[in-house]
N, C-alpha and C positions, 0 to 999 in steps of 0.2 A: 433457118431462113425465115424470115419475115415480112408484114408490111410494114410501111411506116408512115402514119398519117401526120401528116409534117404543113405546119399554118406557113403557109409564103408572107404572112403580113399584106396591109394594105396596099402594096401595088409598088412602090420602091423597091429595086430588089437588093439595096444597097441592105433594106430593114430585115432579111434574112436574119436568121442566128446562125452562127459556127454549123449547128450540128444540121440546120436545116442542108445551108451549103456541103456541107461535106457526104451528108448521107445522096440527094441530086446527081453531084458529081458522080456516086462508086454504082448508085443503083440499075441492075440490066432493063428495069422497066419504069418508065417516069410517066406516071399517067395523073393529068391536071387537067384543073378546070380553068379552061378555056376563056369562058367568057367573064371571067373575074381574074384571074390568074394572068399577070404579061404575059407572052413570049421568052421577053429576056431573063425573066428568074428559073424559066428552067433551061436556057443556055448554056447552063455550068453542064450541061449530061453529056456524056460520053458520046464520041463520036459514035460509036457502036451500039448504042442504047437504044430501045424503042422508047418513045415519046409518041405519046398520044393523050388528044384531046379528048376530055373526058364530056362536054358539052350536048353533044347530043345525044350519048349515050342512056341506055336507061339504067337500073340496077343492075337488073339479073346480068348484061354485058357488060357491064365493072365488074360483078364477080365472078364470071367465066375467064373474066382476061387475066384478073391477076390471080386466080387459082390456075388455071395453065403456065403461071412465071413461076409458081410457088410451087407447081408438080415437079418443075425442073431444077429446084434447089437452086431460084434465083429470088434475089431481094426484089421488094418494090418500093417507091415511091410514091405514096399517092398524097399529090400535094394538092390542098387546098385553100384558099385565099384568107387572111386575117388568121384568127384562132380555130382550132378543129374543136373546142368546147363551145365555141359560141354563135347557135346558128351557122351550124357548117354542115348539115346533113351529112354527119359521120355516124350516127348513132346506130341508123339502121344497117351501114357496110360494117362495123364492127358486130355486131348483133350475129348476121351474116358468117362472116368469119369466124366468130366463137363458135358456129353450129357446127362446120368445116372444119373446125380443130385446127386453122392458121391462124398462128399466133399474127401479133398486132404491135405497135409501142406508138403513142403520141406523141410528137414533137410540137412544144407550143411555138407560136407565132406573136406577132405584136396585134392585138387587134385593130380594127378600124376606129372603135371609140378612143383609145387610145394615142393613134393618128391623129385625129379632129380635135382631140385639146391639146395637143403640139403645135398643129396648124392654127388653134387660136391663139396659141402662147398663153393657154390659162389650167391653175388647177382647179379639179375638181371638187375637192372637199376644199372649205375653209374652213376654221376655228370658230366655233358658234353662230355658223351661217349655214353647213350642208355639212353634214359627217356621213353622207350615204351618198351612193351612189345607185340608179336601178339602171339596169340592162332589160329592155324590153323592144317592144314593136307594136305597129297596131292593129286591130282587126281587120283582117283580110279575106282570102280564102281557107287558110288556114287559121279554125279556130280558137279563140282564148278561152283558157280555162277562166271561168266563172269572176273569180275572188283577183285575175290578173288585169282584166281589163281597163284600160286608161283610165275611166274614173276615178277608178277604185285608187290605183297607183299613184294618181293625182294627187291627193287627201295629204301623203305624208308632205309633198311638195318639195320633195330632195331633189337633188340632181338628178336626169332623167335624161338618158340615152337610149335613141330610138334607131333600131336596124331595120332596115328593109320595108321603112314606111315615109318615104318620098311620092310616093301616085296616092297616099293615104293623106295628106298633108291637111286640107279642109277637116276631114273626121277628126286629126291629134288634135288639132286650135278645138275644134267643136267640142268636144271631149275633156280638154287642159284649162280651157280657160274658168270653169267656176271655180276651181281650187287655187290654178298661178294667179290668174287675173288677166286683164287684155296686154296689161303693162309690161307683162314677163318674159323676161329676154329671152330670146329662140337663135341657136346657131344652126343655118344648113352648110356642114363641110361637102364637097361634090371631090369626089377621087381622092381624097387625101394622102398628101407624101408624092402622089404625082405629077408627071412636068402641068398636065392640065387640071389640077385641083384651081375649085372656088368656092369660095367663102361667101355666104348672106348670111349677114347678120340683120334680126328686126326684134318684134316685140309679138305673140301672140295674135296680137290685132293687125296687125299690117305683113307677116313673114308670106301669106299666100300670093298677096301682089306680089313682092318681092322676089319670090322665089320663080314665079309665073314670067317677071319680066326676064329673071335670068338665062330663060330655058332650060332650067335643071329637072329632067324627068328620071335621073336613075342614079344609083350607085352613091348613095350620100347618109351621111349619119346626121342626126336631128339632136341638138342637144340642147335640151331646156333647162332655167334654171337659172337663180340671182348671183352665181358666181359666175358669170359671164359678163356683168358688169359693175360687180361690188368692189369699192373703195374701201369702204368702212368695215373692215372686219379686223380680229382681236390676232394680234401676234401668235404663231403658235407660242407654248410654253417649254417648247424644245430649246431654244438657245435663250432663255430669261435668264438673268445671271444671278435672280434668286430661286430658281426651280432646281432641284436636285434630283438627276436620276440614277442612270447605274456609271455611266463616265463622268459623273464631276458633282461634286458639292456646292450647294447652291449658296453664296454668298448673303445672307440676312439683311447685310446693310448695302447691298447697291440698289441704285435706284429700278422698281421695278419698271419692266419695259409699259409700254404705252397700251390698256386695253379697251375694249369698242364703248365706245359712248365717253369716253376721260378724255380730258385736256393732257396736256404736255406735265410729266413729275414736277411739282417744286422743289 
């Protein structure tokens, strides 16, 4: 018998995986967080299930509840919202459970940053504009290690994904702008994938009004970064029809495709 910390994705419950859905549906115990987590994704539980809101619970009552499921040789489910690697306060209930000798298995989820560039309809890397991506947040009460800190992160000026620093919005611009500049496009996704997701989009210098007029105080991912509004960037070299990699040989003489800064092939 098992847990099984299983990411519900952004908030659709459509964005489930197979295995998220089907372990829900058989588990005796579905215990989720509540206050990120719908209702309707843990819907699929057995009529006979206990389901319970993990919200106001503290730890040690998450780990009493489902080691009394697991004393009786019943699965759990503890589902958690976007990815359980990513900012999911999974680390210390597994930690937990290895001490208790109950076994564990992750089930990933679609994260939320990954929602929010769907919801823009943009990718993240382009072709000699961003080949990184950071996954970060900003200083709160929860503090940063040293060498993490927005400044620092700033510098490389990659793409820059922020969780759980919406009430922090003034400190990221404060923090972001000697490195992006005022000019740097900022997206705030609000619920992403759900029926009430919104989108502001601005620039460094103006996303605080922006975001101020919206009334967006929670639940949104921040994503910074010139592939949010870049035109001008180089084809990848995946379909050049002179690039050669392991399915096809690359052609010498057709014209190579168009790359950043060149006019149109003669």
């Amino acid at each position: 018998m098992a847990v099984y910390i299983i990411g519900a994705g952004p908030g659709d419950p459509k964005l489930l995986t197979l295995r998220a859905a089907e372990l829900i549906a058989r588990c005796p115990l579905v215990l989720y967080t509540g206050s990120l987590v719908p209702r309707e994704t843990v819907a699929l539980a057995s009529s006979d299930a206990t389901v319970r809101d993990s919200a106001g619970m503290t730890l040690d009552e998450i780990i009493e509840l489902i080691s009394e499921f697991h004393a009786r040789g019943q699965d759990v489910a503890r589902v958690h919202t976007g990815d359980p690697s990513i900012f999911g306060s999974t680390a210390e209930q597994m930690r937990r459970l290895k001490a208790l000798g109950i076994p564990y298995e992750i089930v990933p989820g679609v994260s939320s940053f990954v929602a929010a560039a769907a919801a823009l309809g943009k990718e993240l890397t382009l072709p000699e504009l961003s080949q990184t991506v950071i996954l970060s947040r900003a200083e709160g009460r929860t503090p940063m290690p040293e060498l993490e800190k927005l400044d620092a992160l700033a510098a490389h000026r990659a793409t820059l994904c922020l969780f759980l620093s919406i009430n922090l919005l003034k400190r990221v611009v404060r923090e972001l702008t000697p490195s992006y500049g005022a000019d740097c496009p900022i997206a705030v996704v609000h619920k992403a994938s759900c029926p009430d997701q919104q989108i502001v989009m601005g620039t460094l210098g103006d996303i605080v009004e922006r975001v101020q007029e919206a009334k967006i105080t929670s639940q949104s991912m921040l994503i910074v970064g010139e592939v949010l509004t870049a035109e001008d960037f180089a084809d990848s070299r995946l379909y050049d029809p002179t690039f050669t990699h392991r399915f096809r040989r690359g052609d010498k003489s057709a014209q190579p495709g168009v790359r950043k800064g060149e006019g149109l092939p003669q």
